[in-house]
C-alpha positions, -999 to +999 in steps of 0.1 A: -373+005+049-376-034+060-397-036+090-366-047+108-325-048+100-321-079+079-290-103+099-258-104+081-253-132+063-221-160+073-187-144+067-160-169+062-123-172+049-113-204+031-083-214+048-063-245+052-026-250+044+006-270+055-009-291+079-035-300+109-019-281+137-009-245+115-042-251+096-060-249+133-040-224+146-050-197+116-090-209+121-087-201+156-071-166+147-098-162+122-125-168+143-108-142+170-111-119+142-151-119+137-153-143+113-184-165+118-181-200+100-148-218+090-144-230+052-118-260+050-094-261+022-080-296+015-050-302-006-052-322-036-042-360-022-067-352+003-093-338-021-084-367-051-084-400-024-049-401-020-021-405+010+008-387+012+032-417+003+009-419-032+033-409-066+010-388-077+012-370-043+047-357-047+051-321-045+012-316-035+007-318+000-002-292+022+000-271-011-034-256-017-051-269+018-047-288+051-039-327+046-063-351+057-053-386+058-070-397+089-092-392+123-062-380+140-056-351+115-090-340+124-090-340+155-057-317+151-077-299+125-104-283+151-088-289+184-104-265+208-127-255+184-161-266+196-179-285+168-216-286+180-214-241+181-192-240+146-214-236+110-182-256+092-178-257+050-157-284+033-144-281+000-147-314-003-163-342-035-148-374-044-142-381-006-169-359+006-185-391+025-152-398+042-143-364+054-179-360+068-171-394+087-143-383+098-157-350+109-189-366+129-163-396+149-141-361+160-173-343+170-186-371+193-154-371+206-159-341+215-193-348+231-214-332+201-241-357+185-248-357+149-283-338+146-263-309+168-237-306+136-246-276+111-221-267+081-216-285+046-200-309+025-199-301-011-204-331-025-210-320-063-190-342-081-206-333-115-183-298-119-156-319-112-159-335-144-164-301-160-141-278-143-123-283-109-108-320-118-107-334-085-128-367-091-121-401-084-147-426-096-167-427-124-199-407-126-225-437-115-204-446-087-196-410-079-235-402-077-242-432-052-219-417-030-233-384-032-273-398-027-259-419+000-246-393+020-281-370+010-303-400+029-280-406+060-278-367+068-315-360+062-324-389+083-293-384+114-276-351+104-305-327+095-290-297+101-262-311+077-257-295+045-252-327+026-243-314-009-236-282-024-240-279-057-214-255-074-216-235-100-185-214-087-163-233-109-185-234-142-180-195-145-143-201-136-141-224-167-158-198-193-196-204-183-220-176-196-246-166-170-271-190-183-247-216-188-239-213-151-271-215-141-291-242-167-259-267-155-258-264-124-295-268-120-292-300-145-269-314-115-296-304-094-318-324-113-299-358-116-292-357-079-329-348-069-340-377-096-314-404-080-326-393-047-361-399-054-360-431-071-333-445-049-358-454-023-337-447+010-357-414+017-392-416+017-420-398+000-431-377+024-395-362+038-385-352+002-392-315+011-364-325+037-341-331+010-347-302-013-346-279+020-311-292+024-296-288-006-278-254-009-256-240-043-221-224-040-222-196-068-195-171-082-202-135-084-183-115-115-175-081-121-207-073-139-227-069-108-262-060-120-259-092-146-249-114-116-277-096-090-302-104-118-286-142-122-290-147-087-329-136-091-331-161-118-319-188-095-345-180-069-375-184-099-363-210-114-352-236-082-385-225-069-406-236-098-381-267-104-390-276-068-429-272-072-435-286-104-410-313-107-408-324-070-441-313-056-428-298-029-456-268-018-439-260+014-424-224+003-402-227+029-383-256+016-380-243-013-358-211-009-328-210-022-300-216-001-265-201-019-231-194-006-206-174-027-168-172-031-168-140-056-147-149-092-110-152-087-109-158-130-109-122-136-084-110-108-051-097-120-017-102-118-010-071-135-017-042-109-031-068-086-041-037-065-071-033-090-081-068-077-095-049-040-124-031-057-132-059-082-139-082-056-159-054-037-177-051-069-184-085-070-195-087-034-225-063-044-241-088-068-248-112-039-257-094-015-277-061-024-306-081-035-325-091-003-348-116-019-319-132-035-289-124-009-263-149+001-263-170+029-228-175+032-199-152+012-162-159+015-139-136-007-105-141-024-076-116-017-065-091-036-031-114-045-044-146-055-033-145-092+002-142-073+005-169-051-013-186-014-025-151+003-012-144+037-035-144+064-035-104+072-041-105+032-076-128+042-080-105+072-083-076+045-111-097+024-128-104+059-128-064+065-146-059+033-174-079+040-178-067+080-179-029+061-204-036+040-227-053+061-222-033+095-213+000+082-234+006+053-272+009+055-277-021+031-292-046+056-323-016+066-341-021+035-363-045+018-355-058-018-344-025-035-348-041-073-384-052-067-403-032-097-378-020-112-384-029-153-348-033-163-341-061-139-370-078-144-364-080-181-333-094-179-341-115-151-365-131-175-340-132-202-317-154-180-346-177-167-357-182-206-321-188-217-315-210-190-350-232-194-338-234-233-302-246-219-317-272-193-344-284-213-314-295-241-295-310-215-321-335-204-333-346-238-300-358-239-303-378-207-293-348-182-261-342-166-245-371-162-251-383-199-240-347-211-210-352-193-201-387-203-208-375-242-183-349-234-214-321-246-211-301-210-171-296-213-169-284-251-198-258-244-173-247-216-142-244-237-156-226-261-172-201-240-141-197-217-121-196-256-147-165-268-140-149-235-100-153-240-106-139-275-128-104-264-098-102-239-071-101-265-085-083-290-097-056-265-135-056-271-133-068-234-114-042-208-093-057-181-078-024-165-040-030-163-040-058-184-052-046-218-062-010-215-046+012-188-012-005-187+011+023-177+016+019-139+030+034-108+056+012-089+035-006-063+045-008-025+022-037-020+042-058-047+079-039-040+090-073-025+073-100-043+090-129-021+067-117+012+034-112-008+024-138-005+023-173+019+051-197+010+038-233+023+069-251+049+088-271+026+084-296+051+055-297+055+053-330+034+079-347+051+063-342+085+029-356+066+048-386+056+057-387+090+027-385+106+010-412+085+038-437+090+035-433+131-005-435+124+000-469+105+020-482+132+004-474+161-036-485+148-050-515+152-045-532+120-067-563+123-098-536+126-088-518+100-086-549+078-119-559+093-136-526+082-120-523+046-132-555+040-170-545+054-167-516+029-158-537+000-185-560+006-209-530+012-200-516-022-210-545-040-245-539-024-275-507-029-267-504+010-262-472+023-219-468+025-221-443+056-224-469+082-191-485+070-178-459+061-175-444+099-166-474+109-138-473+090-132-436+105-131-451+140-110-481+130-081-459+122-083-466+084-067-437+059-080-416+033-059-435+002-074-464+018-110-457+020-109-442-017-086-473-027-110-498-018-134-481-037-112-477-069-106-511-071-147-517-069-157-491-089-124-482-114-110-456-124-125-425-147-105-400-168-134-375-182-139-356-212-110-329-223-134-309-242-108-297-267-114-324-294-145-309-307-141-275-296-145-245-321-117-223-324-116-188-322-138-164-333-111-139-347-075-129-342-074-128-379-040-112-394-016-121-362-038-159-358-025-164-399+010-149-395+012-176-364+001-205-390+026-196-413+051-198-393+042-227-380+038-245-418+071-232-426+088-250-391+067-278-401+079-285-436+118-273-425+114-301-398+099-327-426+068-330-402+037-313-386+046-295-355+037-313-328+033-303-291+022-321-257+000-301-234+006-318-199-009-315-167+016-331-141+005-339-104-031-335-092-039-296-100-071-303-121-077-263-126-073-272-165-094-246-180-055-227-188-043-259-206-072-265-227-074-227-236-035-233-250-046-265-264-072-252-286-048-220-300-019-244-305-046-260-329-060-229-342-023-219-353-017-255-372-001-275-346-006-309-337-018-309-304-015-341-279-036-335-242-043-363-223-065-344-198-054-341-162-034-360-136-001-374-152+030-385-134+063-368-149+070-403-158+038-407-179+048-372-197+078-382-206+063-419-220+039-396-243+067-371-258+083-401-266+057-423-279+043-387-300+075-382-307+067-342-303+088-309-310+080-294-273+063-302-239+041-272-225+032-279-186+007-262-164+007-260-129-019-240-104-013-259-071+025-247-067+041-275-069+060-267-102+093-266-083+088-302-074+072-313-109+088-297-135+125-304-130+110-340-128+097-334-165+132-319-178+152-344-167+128-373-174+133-359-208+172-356-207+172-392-197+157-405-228+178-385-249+155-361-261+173-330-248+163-314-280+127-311-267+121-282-250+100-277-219+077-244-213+058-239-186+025-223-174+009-216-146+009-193-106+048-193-108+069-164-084+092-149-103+117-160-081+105-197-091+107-190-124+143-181-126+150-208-107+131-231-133+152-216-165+185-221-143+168-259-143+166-257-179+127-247-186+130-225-221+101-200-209+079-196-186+042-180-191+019-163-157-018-152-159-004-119-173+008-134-203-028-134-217-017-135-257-023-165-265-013-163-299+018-140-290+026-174-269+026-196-297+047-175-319+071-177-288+067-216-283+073-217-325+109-196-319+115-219-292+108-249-314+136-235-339+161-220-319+166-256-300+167-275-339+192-245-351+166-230-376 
């Protein structure tokens, strides 16, 4: 027994959608619900440094999250919600210093002062490069932000989470368990190391920084691996702490984690598998009291099929209040200590993990290993030997390649209300919005403060200061992260997929797939040649480079750019490639908008001989629609074949040239 009942860790939903006012309403219902911290999700303008009048903003707002493009949005975000009593999250990295602005000038408004605000920015911008895609600036630039925003908080916000460094998204693009941890703990490093020799914090308040640094992990299926990953943490940030940093306050260095469990491995097949995964899932974070969550948000059991209602988040919330109030789980101290099969491969992890960090800083550490593209190829190919266990069955994914023969379900009999459809106006009432904003501001002080920022940016000065006055001013989010665009350029990282290995297997139906495509090949007097595009700002690419990397495996040319295209700039590359088919993929919902864009881009240049298939979260409502539209075929996380989808995309490729 403990020697008294632990207290149940945070319990939050990440929520945000459509817009300020509906975002606030569903945080206020959450709260009324028992939920004890909010987590805000942004949508991708927001989260990428862009307006809502921006081209590469079409079809994105108030898709994924709540749109943020200036104080007054935020002051709609948590009005009547008091900010000085609320532990609040943001998803937020590229802008992270702007929306923390932004949330401080609506707090004061409110009457709260900064060292009364608790709650987090995420700030890692290194798994942006690797994984989630949502960066603006290049690494350097991106880092200064980051340490900028470490100093102010530790020095005026020091109950302020100012980074939270996420290895959620590493296991979400293939990462092995020691992968997850040795990289995120590399980030770990280059931040602590920039901190430290940056000067703005001194000697003697480092502990402060390292006790404010917190990790946002993801929890798989295999619960005992991920309980004895999350031991490994504890071990290994505590001697990282102590023999790198010198900090001998124990206290400070504890490791501080929240959790959203994996949403990789739910299904769209049977998604009603996906409850007791993520229940499973829940377990490797939280039965281990020395290395329990602080924080744990949970996915729903339909998010491979769309935006999850909110009685759908009420249902993830209910999980979590079951285990931690009904169960007996907070009564006892740490059930694993002594027991000889955790601790060996606790110390397998740690080992593989030391091996894994150690390699990444004689190359220079994070930021060099991401710059060399070395991080990004080791995640492909992970994420491509997980794809090929999948399809050749050594892995089981219940309903999806073992146990396939299914009852109807009631939860998915009507498919159209399963899930949350976003207002279709929701992103003319944002354009809207930021037109009566621009008008009614003062624009001389928001001229005065854009130019304070640009002048600040040329400097080592600390950008916070400027940066809330340019909160107060009025001043947007496109035109904070513009001003810093045009100082510090643009960056388009590292696909991975150049140098990545193909698969390990597949054999007999990866060969039969090659000759097929040799034989279109020579028939069409060239190599077979398709364009992997990522249109709009979803920078979930792990899906795209995954196709990428088969097409190759199977003999085709293969032409990916990366992330972040217009339709326009598509359409420029199948012409300049001059390719035999276009394959899109969408996450963020707004294929509707994007794709048709694509297709008649390419009718308009006269290749209507090109066909266009698609990838991604589509309703199969959507993707009727988008064949009506003329899309030849469209693929959902249940098509997990990759090399069945090739042999498609070859057929495709023949039937459109009369073969």
């Amino acid at each position: 027994m403990a020697t008294e009942k632990d207290r149940p860790w945070v319990m939050r939903t990440y929520a945000g959608h459509s817009s300020a006012a509906e975002s606030n309403a569903l945080f206020r219902r959450n709260l009324a619900k028992g939920q004890t911290g909010l987590s805000v999700a942004f949508d991708l303008p927001t989260q990428t440094g862009y307006d809502a009048d921006h081209p590469l903003a079409k079809g994105e707002v108030g898709k994924v999250g709540v749109p943020v493009a200036h104080l007054g949005d935020v002051r709609a975000l948590f009005d009547q919600i008091p900010l000085a009593r609320m532990n609040t999250s943001m998803t937020i990295n590229a802008p992270a210093m702007w929306l923390l602005a932004l949330y401080q000038v609506a707090a004061q408004e409110q009457g709260a002062l900064p060292d009364e605000l608790t709650g987090t920015t995420q700030n890692d911008i290194v798994k942006e490069y690797l994984s989630r895609g949502t960066y603006a600036f290049p690494p350097d630039a991106s880092l200064r932000l980051t340490t900028d925003v470490i100093a102010y908080t530790v020095a005026t916000m020091p109950k302020w989470n100012p980074i939270n460094i996420c290895s959620y998204h590493l296991q979400e693009a293939g990462a092995t368990p020691v992968q997850e941890l040795a990289f995120a703990l590399s980030t770990a490093i280059a931040v602590l190391d920039r901190v430290r020799d940056g000067g703005q914090v001194p000697p003697e308040r480092f502990g402060d920084v390292v006790q404010r640094i917190s990790f946002f992990v993801n929890a798989g299926v295999r619960f005992i691996e991920e309980t004895c990953k999350m031991r490994a943490f504890v071990q290994l940030w505590d001697s990282l702490t102590l023999e790198r940093y010198g900090v001998t306050d124990a206290k400070a260095r504890r490791l501080r984690y929240g959790v959203q469990v994996n949403s990789l491995g739910l299904t769209e097949a049977q998604p009603e598998n996906n409850v007791q995964r993520i229940v499973l899932e829940m377990l490797g974070v939280t039965l281990s009291k020395n290395a329990r969550a602080r924080a744990v948000q949970l996915p729903a059991w339909n998010e491979a099929l769309g935006l999850p209602r909110p009685w759908d988040q009420q249902w993830s919330l209910r999980m979590q209040q079951v285990l931690a109030y009904e169960s007996d789980l907070l009564e006892y101290d740490d059930i694993f200590d002594g027991s000889h099969v955790i601790e060996a491969k606790v110390n397998e992890l740690v080992e593989g993990a030391r091996e894994e960090i150690d390699r990444v800083q004689a190359m220079g550490g994070a930021v060099a290993a991401v710059e060399s593209g070395y991080l990004k190829q080791a995640l492909v190919g992970s994420h491509a030997e997980r794809r090929q266990r999948i399809e050749s069955g050594e892995q089981v994914v219940v309903g999806v390649n073992k146990f396939e023969n299914t009852e109807p379900s009631p939860l998915t009999a009507d498919l159209d209300t399963a899930i949350q459809t976003v207002d279709p106006a929701a992103e003319s009432a944002a354009l809207k919005s930021l037109q009566t904003w621009r008008a009614e501001r003062d624009a001389a002080a928001v001229d005065t403060a854009l130019s304070k920022l640009r002048a600040a940016a040329k400097t080592t000065d600390n950008l916070m200061p400027v940066t809330l006055e340019c909160a107060r001013a009025g001043v947007t989010t496109g035109e904070w992260a513009g001003v810093l665009r045009e100082m510090y350029g643009e960056y388009r990282a590292p696909t991975g997929v150049a140098g990545s290995v193909g698969v390990s297997g597949g054999g007999a139906e990866i060969a039969a797939v090659r000759e097929k495509v040799t034989a279109t090949s020579t028939e069409l007097g060239g190599r077979l040649r398709l364009l992997v595009g990522k249109p709009g700002l979803d920078g979930h690419s792990n899906g795209a480079e995954q196709v990428a990397v088969r097409a190759r495996d199977v003999g085709f040319e293969v032409i990916y750019q990366g992330i972040r295209l217009t339709p326009e700039q598509i359409v420029a590359a199948a012409v300049a490639e001059d390719v035999h088919c276009v394959g899109l993929s969408i996450l963020s919902g707004s294929h509707m908008e994007l794709v048709p864009q694509v297709v008649e881009g390419l009718r308009e240049v006269g290749l209507e001989d090109v066909p266009v298939v698609v990838g991604g979260i589509v309703p199969d409502a959507d993707a009727k629609a988008l064949r009506a539209a003329g899309v030849a075929a469209v693929y959902t996380p249940k098509d997990y074949d990759l090399t069945g989808m090739m042999s498609d995309v070859v057929d495709v490729i023949r039937s459109v040239n009369k073969l």
